[in-house]
N, C-alpha and C positions, 0 to 999 in steps of 0.2 A: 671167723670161718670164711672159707669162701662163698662167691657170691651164688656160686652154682650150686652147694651143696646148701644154702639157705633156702633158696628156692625151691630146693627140693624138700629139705624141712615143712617147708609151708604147708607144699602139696599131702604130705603125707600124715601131719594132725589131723586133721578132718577124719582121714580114715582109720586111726587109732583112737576117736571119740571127741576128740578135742575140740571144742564150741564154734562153730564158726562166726557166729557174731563178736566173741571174746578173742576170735583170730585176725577180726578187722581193725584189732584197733593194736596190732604187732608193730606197725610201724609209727605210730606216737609212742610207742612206750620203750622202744630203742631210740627217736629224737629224744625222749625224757631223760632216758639214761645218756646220751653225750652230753647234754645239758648239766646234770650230775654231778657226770665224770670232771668234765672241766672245770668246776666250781673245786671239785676235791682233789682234784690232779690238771693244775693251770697248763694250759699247754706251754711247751716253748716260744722264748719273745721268738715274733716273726711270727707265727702260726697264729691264721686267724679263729675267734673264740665263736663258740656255734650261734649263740646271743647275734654274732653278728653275721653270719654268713645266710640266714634265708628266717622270713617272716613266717613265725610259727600260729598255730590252729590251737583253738580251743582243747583239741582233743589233745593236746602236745602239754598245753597249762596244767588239764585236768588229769594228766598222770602225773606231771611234778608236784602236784599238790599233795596227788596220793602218798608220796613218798615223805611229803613236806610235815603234812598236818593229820594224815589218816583218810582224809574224807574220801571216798571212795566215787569214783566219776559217777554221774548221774546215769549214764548210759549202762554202765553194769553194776548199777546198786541192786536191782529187784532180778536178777540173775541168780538161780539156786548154786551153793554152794558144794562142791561133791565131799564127804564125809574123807579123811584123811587118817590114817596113822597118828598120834600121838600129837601131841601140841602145838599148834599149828597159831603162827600169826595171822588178827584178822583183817593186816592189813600191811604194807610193804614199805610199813613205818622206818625211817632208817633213825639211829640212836640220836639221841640229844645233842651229845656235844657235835654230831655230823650235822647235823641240820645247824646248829648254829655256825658252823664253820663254811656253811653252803651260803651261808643268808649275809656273812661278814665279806664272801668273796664278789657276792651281787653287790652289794655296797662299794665296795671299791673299784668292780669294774665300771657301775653308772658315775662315779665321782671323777675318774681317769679316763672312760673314753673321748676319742677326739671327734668332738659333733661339727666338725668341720667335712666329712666325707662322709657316707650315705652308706656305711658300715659301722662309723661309728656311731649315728645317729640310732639307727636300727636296734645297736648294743647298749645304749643309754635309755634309749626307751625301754624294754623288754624288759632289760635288769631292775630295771625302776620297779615296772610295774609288778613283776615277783617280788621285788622286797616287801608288797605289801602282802603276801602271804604269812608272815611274819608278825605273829601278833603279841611278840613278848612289848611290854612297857617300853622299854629302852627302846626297842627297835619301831615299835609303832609311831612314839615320839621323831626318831630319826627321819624315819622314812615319809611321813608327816610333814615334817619342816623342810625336805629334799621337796615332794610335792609342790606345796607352798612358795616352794621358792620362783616355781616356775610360770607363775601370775602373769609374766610375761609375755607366755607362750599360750596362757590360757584367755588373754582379752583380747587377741585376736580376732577381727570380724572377716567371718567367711572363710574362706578356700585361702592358705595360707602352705609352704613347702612344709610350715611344722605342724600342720592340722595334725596327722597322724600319734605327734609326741602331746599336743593337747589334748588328744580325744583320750589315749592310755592316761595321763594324768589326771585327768576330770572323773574316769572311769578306776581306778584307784582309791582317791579319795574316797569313791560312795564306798568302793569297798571298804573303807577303814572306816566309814562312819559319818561322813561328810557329804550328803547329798548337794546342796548345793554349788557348788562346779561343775558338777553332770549339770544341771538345770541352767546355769546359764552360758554353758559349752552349747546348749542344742539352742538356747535363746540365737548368742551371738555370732555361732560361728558353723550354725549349721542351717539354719531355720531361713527359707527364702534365699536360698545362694545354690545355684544348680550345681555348681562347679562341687561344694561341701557335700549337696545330700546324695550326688551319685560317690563320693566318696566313703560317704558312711555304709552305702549300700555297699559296694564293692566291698570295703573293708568286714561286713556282717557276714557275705556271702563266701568271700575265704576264712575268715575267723568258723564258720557252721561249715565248712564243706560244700557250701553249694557253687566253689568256684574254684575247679578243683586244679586248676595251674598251681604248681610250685613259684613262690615268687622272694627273688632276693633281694630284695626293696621296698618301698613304699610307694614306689612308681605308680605300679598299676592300679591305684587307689584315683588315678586322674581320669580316667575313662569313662568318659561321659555319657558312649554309647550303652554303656552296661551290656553289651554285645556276651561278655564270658560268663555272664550269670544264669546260673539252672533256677529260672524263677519259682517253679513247683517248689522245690527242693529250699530255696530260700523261705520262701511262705510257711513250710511246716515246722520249719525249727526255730526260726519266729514267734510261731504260736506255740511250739512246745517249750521251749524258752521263755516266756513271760510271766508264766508263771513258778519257775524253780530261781527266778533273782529278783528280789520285791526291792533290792535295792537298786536297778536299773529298769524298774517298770516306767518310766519316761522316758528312756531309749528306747527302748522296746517299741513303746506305743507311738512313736513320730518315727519311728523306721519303719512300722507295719503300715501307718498312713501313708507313708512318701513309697514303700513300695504297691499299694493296692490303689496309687495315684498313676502309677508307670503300668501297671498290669490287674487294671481292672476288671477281668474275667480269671481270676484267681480261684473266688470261695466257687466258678462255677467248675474249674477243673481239678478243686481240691475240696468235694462238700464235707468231709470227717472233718476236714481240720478249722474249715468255714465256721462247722458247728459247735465247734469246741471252742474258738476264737470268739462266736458272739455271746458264749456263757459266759467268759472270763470279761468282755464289754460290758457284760449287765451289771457284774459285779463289783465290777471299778467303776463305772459312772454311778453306781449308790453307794461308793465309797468317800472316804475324805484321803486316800491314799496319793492323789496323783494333783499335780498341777494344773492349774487355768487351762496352759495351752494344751496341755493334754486329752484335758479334758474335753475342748472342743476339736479335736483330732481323735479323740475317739466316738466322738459323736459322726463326724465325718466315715469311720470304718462302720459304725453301725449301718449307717444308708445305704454304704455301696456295698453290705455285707446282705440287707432285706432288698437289693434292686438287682443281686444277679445270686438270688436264694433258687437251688434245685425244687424242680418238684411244683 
């Protein structure tokens, strides 16, 4: 449709009923669907693939997964359902053999792009890291051993042009079940290197929304100043994030230290999320869940969480 008469669509749900929190998230679930679409309908050679044309957001992941595996984004799980006519799916599950025919075409776009240009890098990464959506045997073993292979990329110390294809690799893995490459991705290649931690910040801050430029590369992952980051906005999804992925709660917790290191009056211009952030502290330092360093990085978020406490 056209672009005028979209915009007009937009405007006029709202005032036919239709969610407006459920309305903000219209533009990741049309990125979800070119993503899709090109997996099931490749485009023409010459025509670049969306994989590589602009650095997608979590919100962009968590519709293609909807479609992938069912799991419904965390942002509109506890959203009431309105009662429907007649049988109704409870989830925009696409059929089996399309999901395996989506997961074969990621596969071979990560195997053939050319990571020789900053398009195709972009497309060897993402592709990658969807494949690990993908939890049949065969494919987990593949995509596993594609991971694996990139050990290379992953022993890298510090601030590195492929930091970005080791952080989605490291972060892959846990999702498949492999914590340790996240653990010594934040050891080696993050941990004490300014150039890395404002990169992981950057990268957190567009991957949550809280850096809200379009960007069609990994470029801007170099920015030292952290000048484009809505730090409020980065601090709450942080904290509301820490605890819906137990298999990145040590990302998590050296990204909340390295940002409440940068912007130390955080819990006092954000005390909801302050408060909620030092419950989920108490309960991981009396836990056996997390690492040494973490450990004492989140001993570090406790102090400067009880030395700028409201009230």
């Amino acid at each position: 449709m056209k672009a005028g008469a979209l915009l007009n669509l937009r405007r006029q749900l709202p005032l036919l009923g239709a969610d407006p929190g459920v309305l903000a998230f219209l533009e990741a679930a049309m990125d979800a669907d070119r993503v899709l679409s090109a997996a099931l309908y490749p485009p023409e050679a010459g025509q670049p693939h969306p994989l590589a044309e602009w650095v997608h957001t979590r919100e962009t992941a968590h519709m293609i997964a909807w479609a992938l595996n069912g799991t419904t984004p965390p942002a509109l799980a506890h959203r009431v359902r309105t009662p429907r006519r007649g049988t109704t799916p409870l989830a925009p599950l696409l059929p089996a053999q399309t999901r395996r025919d989506f997961f074969d075409h990621l596969r071979a776009s990560a195997e053939s792009a050319d990571r020789t240009s900053d398009q195709g890098v972009l497309l060897h990464r993402q592709a990658l890291y969807l494949s690990s959506y993908d939890r049949s045997p065969e494919a987990t073993r593949w995509t596993a051993q594609a991971l694996h292979s990139r050990r290379d990329v992953l022993a890298a110390r510090g601030w590195t042009p492929r930091w970005a294809e080791a952080r989605s690799t490291a972060a892959a893995l846990a999702r498949l079940g492999d914590p340790q490459p996240l653990l010594t991705f934040i050891d080696r290649s993050m941990a004490e290197d300014d150039a890395a931690e404002a990169a992981n910040l950057n990268y957190w801050a567009y991957w949550l929304g809280a850096l809200p430029q379009l960007q069609v590369s990994d470029h801007f992952m170099v920015d030292r100043s952290l000048s484009a980051i809505e730090p409020v906005a980065l601090f709450r999804r942080l904290v509301q994030g820490i605890h819906q992925a137990p298999g990145y709660v040590d990302l998590y917790v050296h990204s909340l230290w390295a940002l409440l290191a940068v912007w130390g009056w955080l819990p006092l211009a954000v005390p909801d999320a302050a408060r909620t952030l030092g419950q989920e502290v108490e309960q991981l330092l009396s836990s056996d869940r997390i690492s040494p360093r973490a450990q004492r990085e989140l001993s570090t978020v406790h102090y400067v969480l009880r030395q700028n406490r409201k009230g």
